[in-house]
N, C-alpha and C positions, 0 to 999 in steps of 0.2 A: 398473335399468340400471347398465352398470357405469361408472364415470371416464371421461371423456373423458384421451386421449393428453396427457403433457404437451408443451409447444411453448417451447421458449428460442430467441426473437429478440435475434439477435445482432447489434448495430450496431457495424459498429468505421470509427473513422475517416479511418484507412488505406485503399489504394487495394484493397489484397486483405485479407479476414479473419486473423483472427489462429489458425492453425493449434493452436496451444498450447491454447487457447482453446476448442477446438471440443473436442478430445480431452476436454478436464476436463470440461467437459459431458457427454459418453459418458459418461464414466467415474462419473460421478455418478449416472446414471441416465437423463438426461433422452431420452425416448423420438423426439421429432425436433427439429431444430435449422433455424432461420432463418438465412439468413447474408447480412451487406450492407455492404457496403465505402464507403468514401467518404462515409459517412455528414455529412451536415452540418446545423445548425439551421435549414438555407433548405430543406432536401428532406428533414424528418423526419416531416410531421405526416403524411403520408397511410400512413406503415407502422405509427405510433401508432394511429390511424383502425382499420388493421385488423385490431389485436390489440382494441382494444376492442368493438368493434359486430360481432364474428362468434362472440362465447360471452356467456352471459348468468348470472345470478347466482353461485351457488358457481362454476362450471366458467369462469370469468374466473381464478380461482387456479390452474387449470393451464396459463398461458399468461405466462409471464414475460420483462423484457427485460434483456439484458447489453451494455453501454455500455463498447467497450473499445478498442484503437488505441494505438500507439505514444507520443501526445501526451495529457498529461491536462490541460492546460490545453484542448484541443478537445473531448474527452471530458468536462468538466466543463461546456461551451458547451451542446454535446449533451443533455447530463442535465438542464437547467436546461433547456432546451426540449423537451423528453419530457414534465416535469413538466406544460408549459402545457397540453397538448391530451390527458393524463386530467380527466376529467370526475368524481371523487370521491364528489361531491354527492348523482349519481345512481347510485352502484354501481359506473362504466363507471371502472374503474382495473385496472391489475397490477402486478404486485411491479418492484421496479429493482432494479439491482444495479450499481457502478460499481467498475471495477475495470483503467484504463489503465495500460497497460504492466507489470501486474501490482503496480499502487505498493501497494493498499489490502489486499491478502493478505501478500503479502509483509513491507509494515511493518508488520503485526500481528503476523502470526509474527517475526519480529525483536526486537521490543516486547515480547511475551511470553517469549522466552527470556531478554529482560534481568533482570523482574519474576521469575525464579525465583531468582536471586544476589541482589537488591538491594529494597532500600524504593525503589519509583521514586517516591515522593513525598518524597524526602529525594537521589535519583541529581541527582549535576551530571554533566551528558553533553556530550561533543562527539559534531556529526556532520557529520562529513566529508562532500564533493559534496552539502549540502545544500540548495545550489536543484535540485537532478534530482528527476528524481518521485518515488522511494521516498526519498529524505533528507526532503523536505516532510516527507512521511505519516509518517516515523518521529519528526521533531521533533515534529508535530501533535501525535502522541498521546503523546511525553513532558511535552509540556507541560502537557498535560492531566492529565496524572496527577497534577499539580505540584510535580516536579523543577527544577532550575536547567535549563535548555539554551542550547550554545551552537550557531551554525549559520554552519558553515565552509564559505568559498569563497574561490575565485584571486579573486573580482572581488567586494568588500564589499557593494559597494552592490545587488548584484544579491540578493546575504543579507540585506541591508534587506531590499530590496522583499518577500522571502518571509518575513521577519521580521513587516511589518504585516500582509502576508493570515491569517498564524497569529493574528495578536492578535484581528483581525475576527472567528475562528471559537472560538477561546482567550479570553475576556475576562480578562484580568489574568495574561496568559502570563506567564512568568520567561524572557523568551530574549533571546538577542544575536547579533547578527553578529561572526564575527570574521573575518580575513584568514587566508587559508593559503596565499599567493602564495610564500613565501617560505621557507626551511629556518628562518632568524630567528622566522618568526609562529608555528612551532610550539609551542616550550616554553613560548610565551604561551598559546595558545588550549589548550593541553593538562593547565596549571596547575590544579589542585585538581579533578581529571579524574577518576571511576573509571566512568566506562563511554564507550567510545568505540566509534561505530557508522560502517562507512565504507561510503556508498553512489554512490560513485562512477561515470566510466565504466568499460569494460574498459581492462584496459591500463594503469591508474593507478594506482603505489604512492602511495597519499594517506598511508598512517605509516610511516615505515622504523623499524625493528626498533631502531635505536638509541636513536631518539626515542620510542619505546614503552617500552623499558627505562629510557630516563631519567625515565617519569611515575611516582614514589613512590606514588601514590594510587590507578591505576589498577588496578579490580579485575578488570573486565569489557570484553571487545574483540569484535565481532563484526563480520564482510565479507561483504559482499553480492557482493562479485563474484566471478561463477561461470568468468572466464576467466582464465588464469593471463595477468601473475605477480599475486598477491593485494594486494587494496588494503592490506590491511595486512599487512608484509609480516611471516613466520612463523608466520602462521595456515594451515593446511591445508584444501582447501576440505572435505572428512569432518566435520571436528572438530564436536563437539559436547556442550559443556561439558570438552574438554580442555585440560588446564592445560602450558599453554606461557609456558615463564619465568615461572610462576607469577601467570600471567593465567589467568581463565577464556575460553576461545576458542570462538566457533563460526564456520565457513565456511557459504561459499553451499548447500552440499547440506547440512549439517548445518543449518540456518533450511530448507532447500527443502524436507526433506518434510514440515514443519510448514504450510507454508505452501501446499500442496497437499491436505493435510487440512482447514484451512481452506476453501481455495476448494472445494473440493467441500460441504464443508457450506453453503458459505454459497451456492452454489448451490439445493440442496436448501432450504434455510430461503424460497425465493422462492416455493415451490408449495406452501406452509403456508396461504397468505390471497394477496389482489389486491391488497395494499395497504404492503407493506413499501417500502423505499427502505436500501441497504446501501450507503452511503460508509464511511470509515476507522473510526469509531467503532464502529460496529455491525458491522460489520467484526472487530472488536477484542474486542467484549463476546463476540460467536459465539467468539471463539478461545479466551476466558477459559473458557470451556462445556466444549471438547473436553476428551477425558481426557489 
């Protein structure tokens, strides 16, 4: 007989599914797609339910679930209650995959563009907007590497708070909050700086060009924002590994279509076995793979 069809259940925690989302799926292969909006930990268990108890031994790995939605702190609620009602023990599991607001693709590929300029276990990095979802994940996994990181916000203590939750998943991180309310807080937070990652919102020059020029040390700058004007500004969003003012630069399409090569593998990597689980790290190691 041949494979059973594969099926990507797609929970996102937004009120309508995430269109972006659905495509990469297609495009990855997956043969039909699940879609379910609103998703929350009070009304998860019974879609959980019947991804596991409607295929049985191997043909459970053609049935995987994608945990995605604008907010990853809900999407992280979600994942963590998906986990409770597979049954493991007995077989009755499938693959996860987390991946809100696109944070855990995205700051892979980001992450990985750095590692090819730099020892990131020697990088002191700033990262701009980084209580937003993709700054988290991009600090996450520089700490991880163990680099210095600093983790820049208008409002410090909100860069605390994302500061402890890294340390929780990072035991013995190198990282700090530092303030960037201010033109002042920059030449501080930007001091002995050569990779700086701005993951911003739209809209937001987080380093002006002046102040990018004044960091002697900076070797590496990459912008996550894909809307003009550029979070940092005289990066071009193409750029990719182009040297501007003799930085090495990459823009949001220049990270994106890495970061789409990723998520499609690492889509793909869910229908290998029932039993995977894909947050930022693994995430990250799949990116390390790709050529």
């Amino acid at each position: 007989m041949s494979e059973k069809a594969t099926i990507l259940v797609q929970l996102d925690t937004d009120p309508l599914p995430s269109v972006f989302d659905r495509v990469v799926a297609v495009d990855a292969g997956v043969q039909h797609i699940f879609s379910y909006g609103g998703v929350t930990p009070q009304n998860v268990m019974p879609l959980i339910h019947g991804c596991i108890f409607t295929r049985g031994g191997a043909d459970l790995r053609r049935t995987a679930i994608f945990v995605g939605g604008s907010d990853v702190n809900a999407g992280e609620a979600v994942l963590a209650e998906v986990k409770k009602h597979l049954i493991p023990q007995y077989g009755l599991s499938v693959s996860l995959m987390l991946d809100s607001n696109g944070s855990n693709t995205t700051a892979a590929a980001a992450v990985r563009a750095a590692g090819r300029h730099l020892d990131l276990s020697r990088a002191n990095a700033l990262v701009l907007g980084g209580t937003g979802p993709v700054g988290q994940r991009v600090a996450r996994l520089l700490a991880r590497a163990g680099g210095n990181v600093r983790l820049g916000s208008r409002q410090k203590e909100r860069a605390e708070a994302v500061c402890a939750v890294i340390r929780a998943h990072v035991p013995g991180a190198d990282i700090q909050a530092v303030s960037v309310a201010s033109s002042s807080d920059a030449p501080v937070a930007l001091d002995g700086r050569n990779l700086v990652v701005a993951a911003g919102a739209a809209g937001a020059v987080l380093l002006p060009r002046k102040l990018r020029l004044g960091c002697k040390s900076l070797k590496v700058a990459i912008d996550l924002n894909g809307v003009p004007p550029a979070g940092i500004e005289g990066v071009e969003l193409p750029d990719k590994g182009a040297d501007r003012d003799g930085h090495i630069c990459y823009g949001a399409l220049g990270v994106g279509g890495t970061k789409m090569k990723i998520h499609r593998a690492a889509v793909n990597r869910l229908f290998e076995s029932n039993n995977a689980v894909l947050d930022v790290e693994e995430v990250y190691n799949l990116a390390l793979q790709l050529p």
